[in-house]
Wavefront OBJ file of the C-alpha trace (Angstrom):
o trace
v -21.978 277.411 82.243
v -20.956 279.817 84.970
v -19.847 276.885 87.247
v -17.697 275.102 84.832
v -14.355 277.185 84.788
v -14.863 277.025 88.852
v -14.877 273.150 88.716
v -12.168 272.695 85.959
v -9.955 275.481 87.455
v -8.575 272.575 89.477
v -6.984 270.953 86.300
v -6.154 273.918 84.664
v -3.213 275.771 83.942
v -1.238 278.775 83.891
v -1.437 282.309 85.327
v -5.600 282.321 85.335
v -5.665 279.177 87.314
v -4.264 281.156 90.065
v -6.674 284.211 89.791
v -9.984 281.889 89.120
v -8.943 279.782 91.790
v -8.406 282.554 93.959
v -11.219 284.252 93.389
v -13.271 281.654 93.473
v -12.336 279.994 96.563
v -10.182 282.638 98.845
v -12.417 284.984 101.032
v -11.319 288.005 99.629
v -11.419 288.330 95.624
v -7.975 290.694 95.709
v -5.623 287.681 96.539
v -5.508 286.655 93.194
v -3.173 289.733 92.353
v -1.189 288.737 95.573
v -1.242 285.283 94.489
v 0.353 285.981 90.832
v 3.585 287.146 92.461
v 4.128 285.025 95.229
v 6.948 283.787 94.119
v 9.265 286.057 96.550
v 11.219 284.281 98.949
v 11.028 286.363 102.269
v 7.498 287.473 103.462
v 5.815 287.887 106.691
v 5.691 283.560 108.363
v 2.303 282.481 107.443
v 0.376 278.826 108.662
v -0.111 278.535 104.601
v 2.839 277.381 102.600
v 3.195 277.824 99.053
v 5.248 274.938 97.710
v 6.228 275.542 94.008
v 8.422 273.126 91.122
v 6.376 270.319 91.993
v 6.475 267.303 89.598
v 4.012 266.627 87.121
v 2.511 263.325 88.775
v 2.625 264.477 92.445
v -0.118 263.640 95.421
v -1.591 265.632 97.531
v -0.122 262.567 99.767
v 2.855 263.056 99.511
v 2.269 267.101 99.495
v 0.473 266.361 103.035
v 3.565 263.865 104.316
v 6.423 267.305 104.011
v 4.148 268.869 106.360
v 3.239 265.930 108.843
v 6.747 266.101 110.669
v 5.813 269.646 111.423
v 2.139 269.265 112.909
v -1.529 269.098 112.031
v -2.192 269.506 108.150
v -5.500 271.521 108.367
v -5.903 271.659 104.232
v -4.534 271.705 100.875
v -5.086 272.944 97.838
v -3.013 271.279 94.427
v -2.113 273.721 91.186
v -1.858 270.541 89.176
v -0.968 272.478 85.851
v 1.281 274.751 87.972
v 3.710 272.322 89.721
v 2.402 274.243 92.623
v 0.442 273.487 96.008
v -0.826 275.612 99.258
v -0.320 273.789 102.647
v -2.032 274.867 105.300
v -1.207 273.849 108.988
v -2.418 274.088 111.945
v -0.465 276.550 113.536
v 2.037 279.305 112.773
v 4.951 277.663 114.794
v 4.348 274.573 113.093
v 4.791 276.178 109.929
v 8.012 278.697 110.859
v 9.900 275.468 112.035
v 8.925 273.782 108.488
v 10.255 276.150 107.141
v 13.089 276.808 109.215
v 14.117 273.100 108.522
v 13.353 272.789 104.697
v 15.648 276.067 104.364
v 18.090 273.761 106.106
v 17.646 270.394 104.268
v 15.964 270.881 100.420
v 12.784 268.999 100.229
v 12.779 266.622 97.440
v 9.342 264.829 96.039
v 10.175 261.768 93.521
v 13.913 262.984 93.598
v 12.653 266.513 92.383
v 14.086 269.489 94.864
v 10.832 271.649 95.953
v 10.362 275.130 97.083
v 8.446 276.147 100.173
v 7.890 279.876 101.263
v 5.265 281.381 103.327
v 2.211 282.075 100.998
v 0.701 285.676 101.532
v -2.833 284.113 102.296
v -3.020 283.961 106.347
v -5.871 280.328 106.032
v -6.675 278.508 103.123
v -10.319 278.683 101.910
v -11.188 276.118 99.860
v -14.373 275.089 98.131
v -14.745 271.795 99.871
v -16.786 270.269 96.528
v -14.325 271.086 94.410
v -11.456 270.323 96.288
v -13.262 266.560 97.562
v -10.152 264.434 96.619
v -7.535 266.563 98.720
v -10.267 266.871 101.865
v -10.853 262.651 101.348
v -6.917 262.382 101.642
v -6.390 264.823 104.813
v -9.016 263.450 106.456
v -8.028 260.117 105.901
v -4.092 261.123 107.041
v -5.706 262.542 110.371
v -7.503 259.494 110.916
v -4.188 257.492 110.241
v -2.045 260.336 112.845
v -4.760 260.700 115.346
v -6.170 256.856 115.733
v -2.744 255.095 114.553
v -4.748 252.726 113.276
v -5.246 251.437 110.090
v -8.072 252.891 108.136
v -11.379 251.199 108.009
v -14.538 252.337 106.540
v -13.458 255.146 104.811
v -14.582 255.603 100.957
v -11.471 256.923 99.637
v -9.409 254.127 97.829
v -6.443 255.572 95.544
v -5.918 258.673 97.848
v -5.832 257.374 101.262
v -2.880 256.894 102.667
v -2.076 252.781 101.809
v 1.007 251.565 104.064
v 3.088 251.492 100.462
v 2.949 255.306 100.669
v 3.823 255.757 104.415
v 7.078 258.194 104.948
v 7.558 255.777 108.523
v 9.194 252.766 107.989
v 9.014 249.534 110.743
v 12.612 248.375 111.319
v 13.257 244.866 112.774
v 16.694 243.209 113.019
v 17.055 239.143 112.811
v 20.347 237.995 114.218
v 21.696 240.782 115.862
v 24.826 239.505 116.955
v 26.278 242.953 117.801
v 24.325 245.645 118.909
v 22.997 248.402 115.953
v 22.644 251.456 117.482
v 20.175 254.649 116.311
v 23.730 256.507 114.762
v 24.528 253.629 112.778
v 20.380 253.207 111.657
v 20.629 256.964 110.901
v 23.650 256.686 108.455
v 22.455 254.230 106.590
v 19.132 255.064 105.974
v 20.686 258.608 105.323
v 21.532 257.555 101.775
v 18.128 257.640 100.517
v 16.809 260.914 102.009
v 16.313 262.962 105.231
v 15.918 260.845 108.107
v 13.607 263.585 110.319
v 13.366 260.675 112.907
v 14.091 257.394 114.878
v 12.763 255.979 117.596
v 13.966 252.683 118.935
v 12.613 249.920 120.860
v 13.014 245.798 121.790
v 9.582 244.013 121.337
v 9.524 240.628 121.911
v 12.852 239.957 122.701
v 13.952 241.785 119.384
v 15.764 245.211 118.355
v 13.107 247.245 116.547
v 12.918 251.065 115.438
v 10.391 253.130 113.754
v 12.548 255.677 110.760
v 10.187 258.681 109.459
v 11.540 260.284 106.182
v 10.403 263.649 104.828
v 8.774 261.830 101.726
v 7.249 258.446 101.519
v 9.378 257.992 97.711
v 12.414 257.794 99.971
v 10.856 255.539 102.126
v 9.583 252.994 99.645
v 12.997 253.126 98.136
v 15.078 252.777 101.102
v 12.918 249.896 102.047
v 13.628 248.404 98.317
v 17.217 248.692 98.830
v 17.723 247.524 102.008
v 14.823 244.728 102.954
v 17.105 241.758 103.723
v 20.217 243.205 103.864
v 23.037 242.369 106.328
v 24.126 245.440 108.338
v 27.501 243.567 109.117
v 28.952 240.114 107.866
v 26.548 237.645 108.107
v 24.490 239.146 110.792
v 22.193 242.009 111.780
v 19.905 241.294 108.764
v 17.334 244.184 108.421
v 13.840 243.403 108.001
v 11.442 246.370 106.657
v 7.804 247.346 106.319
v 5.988 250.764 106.196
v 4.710 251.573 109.363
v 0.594 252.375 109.347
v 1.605 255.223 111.183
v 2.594 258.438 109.083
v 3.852 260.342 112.049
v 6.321 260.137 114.755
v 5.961 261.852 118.105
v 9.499 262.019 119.679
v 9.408 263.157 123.111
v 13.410 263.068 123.506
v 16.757 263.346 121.712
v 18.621 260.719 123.284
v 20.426 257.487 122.016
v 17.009 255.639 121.873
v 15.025 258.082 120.188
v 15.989 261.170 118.041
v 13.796 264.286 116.472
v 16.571 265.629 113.895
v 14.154 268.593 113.092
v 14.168 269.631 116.837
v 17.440 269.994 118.269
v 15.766 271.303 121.035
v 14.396 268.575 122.374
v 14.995 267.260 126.310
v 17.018 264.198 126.700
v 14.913 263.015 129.230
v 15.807 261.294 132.495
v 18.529 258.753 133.022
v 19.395 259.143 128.899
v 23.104 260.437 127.877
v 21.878 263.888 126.673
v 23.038 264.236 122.848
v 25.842 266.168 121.657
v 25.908 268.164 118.561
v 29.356 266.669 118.364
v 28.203 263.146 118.346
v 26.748 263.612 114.813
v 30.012 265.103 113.547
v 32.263 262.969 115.231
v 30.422 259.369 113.609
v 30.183 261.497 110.514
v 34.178 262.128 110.555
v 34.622 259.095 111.862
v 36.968 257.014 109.982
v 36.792 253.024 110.368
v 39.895 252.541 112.058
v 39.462 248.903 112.765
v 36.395 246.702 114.028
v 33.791 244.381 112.853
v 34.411 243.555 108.820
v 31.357 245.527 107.049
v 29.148 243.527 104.982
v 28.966 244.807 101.353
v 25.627 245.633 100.125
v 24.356 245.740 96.636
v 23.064 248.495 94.767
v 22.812 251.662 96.189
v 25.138 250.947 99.458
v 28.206 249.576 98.337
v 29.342 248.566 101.299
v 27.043 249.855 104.368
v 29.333 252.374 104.978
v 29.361 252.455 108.507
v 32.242 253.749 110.844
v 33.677 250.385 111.922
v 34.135 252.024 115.241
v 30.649 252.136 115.510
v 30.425 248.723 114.664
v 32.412 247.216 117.049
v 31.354 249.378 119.693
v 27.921 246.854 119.037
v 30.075 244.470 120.710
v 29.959 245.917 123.939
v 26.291 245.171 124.572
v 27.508 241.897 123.061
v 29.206 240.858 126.736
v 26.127 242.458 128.682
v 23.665 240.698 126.666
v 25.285 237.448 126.530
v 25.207 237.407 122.783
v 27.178 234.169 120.760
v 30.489 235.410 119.626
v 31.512 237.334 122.475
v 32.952 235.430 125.777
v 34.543 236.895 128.367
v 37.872 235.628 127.581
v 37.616 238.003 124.885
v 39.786 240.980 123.303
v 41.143 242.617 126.297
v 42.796 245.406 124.259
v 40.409 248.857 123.048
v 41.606 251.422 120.486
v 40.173 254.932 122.123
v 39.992 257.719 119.341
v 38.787 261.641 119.052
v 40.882 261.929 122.380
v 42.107 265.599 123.502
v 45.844 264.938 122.360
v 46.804 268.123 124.132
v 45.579 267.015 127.646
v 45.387 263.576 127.456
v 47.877 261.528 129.431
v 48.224 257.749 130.048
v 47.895 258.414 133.659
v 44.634 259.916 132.720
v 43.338 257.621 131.024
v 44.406 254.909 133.681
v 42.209 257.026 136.123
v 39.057 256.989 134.230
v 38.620 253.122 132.344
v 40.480 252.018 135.758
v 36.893 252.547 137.237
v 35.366 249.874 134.933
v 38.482 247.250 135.542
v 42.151 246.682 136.257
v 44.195 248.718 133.547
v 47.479 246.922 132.823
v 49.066 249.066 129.814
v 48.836 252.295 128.120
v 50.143 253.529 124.714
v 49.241 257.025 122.931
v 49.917 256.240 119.279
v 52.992 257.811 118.461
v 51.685 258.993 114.664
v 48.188 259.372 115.990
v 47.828 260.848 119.475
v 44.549 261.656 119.765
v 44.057 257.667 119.450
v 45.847 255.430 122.278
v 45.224 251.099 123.042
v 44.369 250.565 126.355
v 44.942 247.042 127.827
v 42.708 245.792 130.679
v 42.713 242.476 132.823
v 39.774 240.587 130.931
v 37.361 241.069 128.163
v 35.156 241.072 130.729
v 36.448 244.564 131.786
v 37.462 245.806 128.194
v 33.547 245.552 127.336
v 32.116 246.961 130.452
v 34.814 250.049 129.722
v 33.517 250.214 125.967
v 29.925 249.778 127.165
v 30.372 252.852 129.647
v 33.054 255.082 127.876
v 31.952 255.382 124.447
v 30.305 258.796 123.498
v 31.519 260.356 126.998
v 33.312 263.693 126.961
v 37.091 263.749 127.901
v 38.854 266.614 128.531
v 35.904 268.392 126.056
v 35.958 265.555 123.268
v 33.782 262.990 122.743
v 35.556 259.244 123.003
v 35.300 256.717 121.190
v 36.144 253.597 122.448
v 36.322 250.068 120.140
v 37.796 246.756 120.618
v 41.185 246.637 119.450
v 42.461 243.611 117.058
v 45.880 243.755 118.937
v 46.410 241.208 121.792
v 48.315 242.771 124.258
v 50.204 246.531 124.248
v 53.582 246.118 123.221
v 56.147 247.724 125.641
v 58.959 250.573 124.078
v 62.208 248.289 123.712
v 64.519 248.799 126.798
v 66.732 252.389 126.249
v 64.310 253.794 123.642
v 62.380 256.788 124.689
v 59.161 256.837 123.574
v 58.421 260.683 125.438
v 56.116 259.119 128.387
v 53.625 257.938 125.595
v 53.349 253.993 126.978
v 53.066 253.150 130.473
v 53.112 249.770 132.602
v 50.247 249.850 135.201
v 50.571 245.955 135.878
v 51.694 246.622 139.170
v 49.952 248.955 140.119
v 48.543 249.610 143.976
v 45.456 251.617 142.592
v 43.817 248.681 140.860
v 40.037 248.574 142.050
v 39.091 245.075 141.267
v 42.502 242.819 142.112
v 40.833 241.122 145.425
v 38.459 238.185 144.290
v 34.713 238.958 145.294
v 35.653 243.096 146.047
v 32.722 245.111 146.862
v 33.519 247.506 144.270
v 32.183 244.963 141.488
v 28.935 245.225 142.777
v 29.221 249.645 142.287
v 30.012 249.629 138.964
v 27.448 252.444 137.212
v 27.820 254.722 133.788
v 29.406 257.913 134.196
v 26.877 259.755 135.773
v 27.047 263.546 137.615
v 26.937 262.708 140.760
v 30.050 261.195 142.653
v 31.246 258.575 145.141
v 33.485 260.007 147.662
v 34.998 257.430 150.234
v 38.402 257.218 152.563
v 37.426 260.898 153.828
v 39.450 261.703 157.154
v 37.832 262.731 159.720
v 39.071 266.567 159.966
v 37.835 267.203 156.192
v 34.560 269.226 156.132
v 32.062 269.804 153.751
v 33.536 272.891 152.838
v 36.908 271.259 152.028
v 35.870 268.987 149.293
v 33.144 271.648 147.550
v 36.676 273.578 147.407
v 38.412 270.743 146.078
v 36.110 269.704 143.695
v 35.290 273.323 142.321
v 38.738 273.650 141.766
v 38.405 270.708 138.989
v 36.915 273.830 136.798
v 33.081 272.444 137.670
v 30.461 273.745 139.520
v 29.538 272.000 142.777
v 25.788 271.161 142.681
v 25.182 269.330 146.099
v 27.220 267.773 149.036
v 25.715 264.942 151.348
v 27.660 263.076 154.030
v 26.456 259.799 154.778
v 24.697 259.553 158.301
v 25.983 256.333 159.306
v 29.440 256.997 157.665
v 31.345 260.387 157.935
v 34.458 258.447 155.801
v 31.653 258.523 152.718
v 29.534 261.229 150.760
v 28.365 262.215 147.571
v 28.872 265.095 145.808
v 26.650 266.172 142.292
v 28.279 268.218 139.375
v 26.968 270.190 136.884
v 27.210 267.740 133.940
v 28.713 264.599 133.638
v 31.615 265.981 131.805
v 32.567 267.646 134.814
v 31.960 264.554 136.840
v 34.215 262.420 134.654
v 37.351 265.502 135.109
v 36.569 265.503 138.598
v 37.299 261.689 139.005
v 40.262 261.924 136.421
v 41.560 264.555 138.557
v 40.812 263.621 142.032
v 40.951 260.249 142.858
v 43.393 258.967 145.256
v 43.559 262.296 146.043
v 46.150 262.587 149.281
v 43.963 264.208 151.897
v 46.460 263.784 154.559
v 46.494 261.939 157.811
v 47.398 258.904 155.203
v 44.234 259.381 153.420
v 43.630 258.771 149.562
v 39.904 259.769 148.402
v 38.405 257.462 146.742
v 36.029 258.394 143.682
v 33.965 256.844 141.579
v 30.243 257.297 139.612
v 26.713 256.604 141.692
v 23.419 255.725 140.520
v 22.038 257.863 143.350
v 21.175 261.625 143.357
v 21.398 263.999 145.956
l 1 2 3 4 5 6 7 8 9 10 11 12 13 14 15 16 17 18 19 20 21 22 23 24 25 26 27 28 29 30 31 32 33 34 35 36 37 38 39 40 41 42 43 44 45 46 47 48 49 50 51 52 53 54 55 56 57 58 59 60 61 62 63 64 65 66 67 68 69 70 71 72 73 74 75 76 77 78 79 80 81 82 83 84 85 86 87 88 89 90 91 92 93 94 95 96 97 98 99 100 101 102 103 104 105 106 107 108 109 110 111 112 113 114 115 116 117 118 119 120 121 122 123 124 125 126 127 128 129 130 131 132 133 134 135 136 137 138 139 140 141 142 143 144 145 146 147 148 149 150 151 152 153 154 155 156 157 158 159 160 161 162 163 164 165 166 167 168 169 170 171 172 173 174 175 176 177 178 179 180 181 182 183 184 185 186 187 188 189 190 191 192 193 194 195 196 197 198 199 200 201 202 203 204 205 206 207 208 209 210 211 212 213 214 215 216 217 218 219 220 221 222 223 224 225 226 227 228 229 230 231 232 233 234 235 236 237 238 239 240 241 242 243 244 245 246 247 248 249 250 251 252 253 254 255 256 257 258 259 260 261 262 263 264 265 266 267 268 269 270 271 272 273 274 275 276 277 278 279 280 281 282 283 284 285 286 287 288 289 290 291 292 293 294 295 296 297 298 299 300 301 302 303 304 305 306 307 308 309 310 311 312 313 314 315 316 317 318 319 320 321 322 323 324 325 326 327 328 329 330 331 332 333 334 335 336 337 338 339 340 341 342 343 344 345 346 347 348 349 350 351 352 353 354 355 356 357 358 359 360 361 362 363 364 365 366 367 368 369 370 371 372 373 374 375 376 377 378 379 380 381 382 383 384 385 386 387 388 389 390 391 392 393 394 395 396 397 398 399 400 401 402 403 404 405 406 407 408 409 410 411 412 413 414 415 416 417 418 419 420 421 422 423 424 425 426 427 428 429 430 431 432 433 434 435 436 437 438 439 440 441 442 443 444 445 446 447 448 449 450 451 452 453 454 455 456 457 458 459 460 461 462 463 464 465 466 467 468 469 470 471 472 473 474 475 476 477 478 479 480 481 482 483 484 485 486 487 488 489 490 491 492 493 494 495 496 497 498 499 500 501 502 503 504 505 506 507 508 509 510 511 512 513 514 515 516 517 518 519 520 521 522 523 524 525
């Protein structure tokens, strides 16, 4: 008789659960008083979490999956008649930034918020008999993170994790006519819960990603909602499946892969480093014009995605010779989020002149920190887009779209229109106007380091760091070329610096009838 209330204790209920339990299966006997109010928010961080207003029909599953994000689950213990649970992780750091983030975003299980606080226990001692069913299910999870394989040979059936109950959904998109970028996967699955994070990928010739919820309830219904759904009119149709893994390892926040619980993250090499501001500005982000958005059933009603966004997808359209997108296409792009107190049309000239021949530019009269920018060729208007979208201008991030106007309208002769439009047709700074000019084979993203050609031969070194540091950067590195004194490139701090530099610099008079030339290189110094 003395072992029953042990063994039961882990259905009962109520305030002697919590003291038999303790004392029963926590080293020291005295935790149970601890235990009775641990209800207190603050308390010293702790690798156990007590997780409290838990719903009735809970699993120690999808207990486990909250913590998985974090790190290594090491054990658990359920308070079934509570609506309580103690999660134990592998390390303190793991469990501070768990709950650093759930503080942030509130958990929810089955569309219940939960409450996680550091427990006062510093490990979790369990009674491995009597807590079988939650060891069967870790173990069975660790197998699943470790191997990321599916299970075979283990004994547990209803507890293991089954792909149905995986938080990690498998992403693959049939017809993908326009690009989908991680942003636009990231608001849509957004609806359904938090998205902790994406990684994308192309596998046999097709656009795939991997999406990792907090809870595997949002995942099964964000899969139930949006299996077979059309991102955009008739195309980008999203095919879904839970992933056997129940983990993501993101090495880098960049635009192919993105840890939303870890800001901290390295972008990694050759990626566009991430901007808190990118986030806000698709959030803000209102659909001026674009791609018509496919309405979706149910829960989405339409994918409400910024149409921006959407036709930015075109401009991997060109590049990836996609149907639907020729060359002779929409030479016009609406940029938006501009710095309407700096921004000029001479500016912007400078900077999507390196990507083609600009021919017109108009700053919206009602809307300035939007302006239409008309290039030679569609050809030229995507590589701009492709390039220019997300960069930083003047301390904003762009956004650059195709425009549904044809051509920019000139101001009618005598009307003033304060310097907002201006006709570059003729102009002698065009890059690209000889057939076959070497500078189509240099075109490269923005990128810190700089192109510097056309130097005269009495400029030093010393000169251009000068010149260049006055652009409010900082002047990283300075090579001549051997063979060339007229050429050399010169490294910035950031990009953003690199991109004012050019705005401000090139066909820069250096005397002796000298204009510098600048533009982006893939090389570093």
């Amino acid at each position: 008789p003395g072992q029953l209330p042990v063994v039961f204790s882990y259905f009962w209920s109520g305030e002697e659960l919590a003291s038999q339990d303790f004392q029963g299966n926590m080293t020291n006997g005295n935790d149970s008083k601890k235990f009775k109010g641990e209800d207190k928010m603050d308390g010293a961080p702790s690798r156990v979490l007590h997780i409290r207003k838990l719903p009735g029909e809970v699993t120690e599953t999808e207990v486990i999956a909250l913590g998985l994000p974090f790190g290594k689950v090491t054990n658990i213990l359920m308070l079934k008649g509570k609506n309580q649970a103690f999660l134990e992780l592998a390390t303190e750091e793991a469990a501070i930034t768990m709950v650093n983030y759930y503080s942030a975003v509130t958990p929810h299980l089955r569309n219940q918020p939960i409450y996680i606080q550091y427990s006062n226990h510093k490990e979790l001692k369990t009674d491995n008999t009597l807590n079988q069913r939650a060891q069967a299910v870790l173990q069975a999870v660790t197998a699943v993170q470790t191997a990321n394989t599916p299970l075979s040979g283990t004994t547990v059936s209803e507890s293991a994790v089954t792909p149905a109950q995986s938080p990690v959904l498998r992403i693959i998109i049939d017809n993908m006519y326009y690009p989908v970028t991680l942003d636009v996967l990231h608001q849509i699955f957004s609806k359904f819960g938090a998205v902790l994070k994406i990684i994308t990928f192309t596998k046999n010739n097709q656009f795939q990603a991997l999406l990792q919820y907090g809870d595997p309830v949002n995942a099964q219904q964000a899969k139930l909602a949006l299996d077979g759904q059309n991102i955009y009119n008739a195309c980008c149709t999203l095919r879904i499946d839970f992933s056997k893994l129940v983990n993501l390892n993101v090495k880098y926040n960049n635009d192919k892969s993105r840890d939303y619980t870890r800001p901290d993250l390295p972008s990694g090499d050759g990626q566009p480093a991430l901007d808190p501001a990118i986030a806000a500005a698709f959030a803000k982000e209102t659909s001026l014009l674009g791609l018509p958005v496919a309405a979706v059933p149910g829960a989405l009603s339409p994918l409400a995605i910024p149409n921006a966004a959407a036709a930015a997808a075109a401009a991997a359209a060109g590049r990836v010779g996609m149907p639907g997108v020729s060359a002779g296409g929409n030479t016009v792009l609406l940029v938006s989020n501009l710095n309407e107190e700096m921004v000029t049309p001479q500016s912007l000239f400078t900077l999507f002149g390196v990507y083609g021949d600009v021919q017109r530019v108009k700053i919206l009269y009602n809307k300035k920190d939007s302006a239409l920018i008309q290039m030679a060729d569609g050809n030229q208007s995507q590589l701009a887009m492709n390039h220019l979208n997300g960069q930083k201008m003047y301390g904003k991030i762009i956004r650059v779209t195709l425009s549904k106007h044809q051509t920019v309208q000139l101001p009618r002769e005598g009307l003033d229109d304060q310097g907002l439009t201006k006709d570059f047709g003729n102009s002698p700074l065009h890059r690209f106007k000889k057939p076959g000019s070497k500078n189509f084979q240099n075109i490269f993203p923005p990128s810190a380091t700089l192109h510097l050609s056309n130097i005269p031969p009495s400029v030093a070194e010393e000169d251009l760091r000068t010149l260049f540091a006055n652009t409010g950067g900082t002047v990283k590195a300075f090579k001549f070329f051997q063979r060339d004194h007229k050429m050399a490139l010169l490294q910035m701090a950031t990009v953003e610096e690199a991109i004012q530099a050019l705005i401000d610099l090139h066909n820069y008079n250096l005397g002796e009838n000298h204009h510098l030339r600048v533009s982006f290189s893939k090389s570093t110094i």
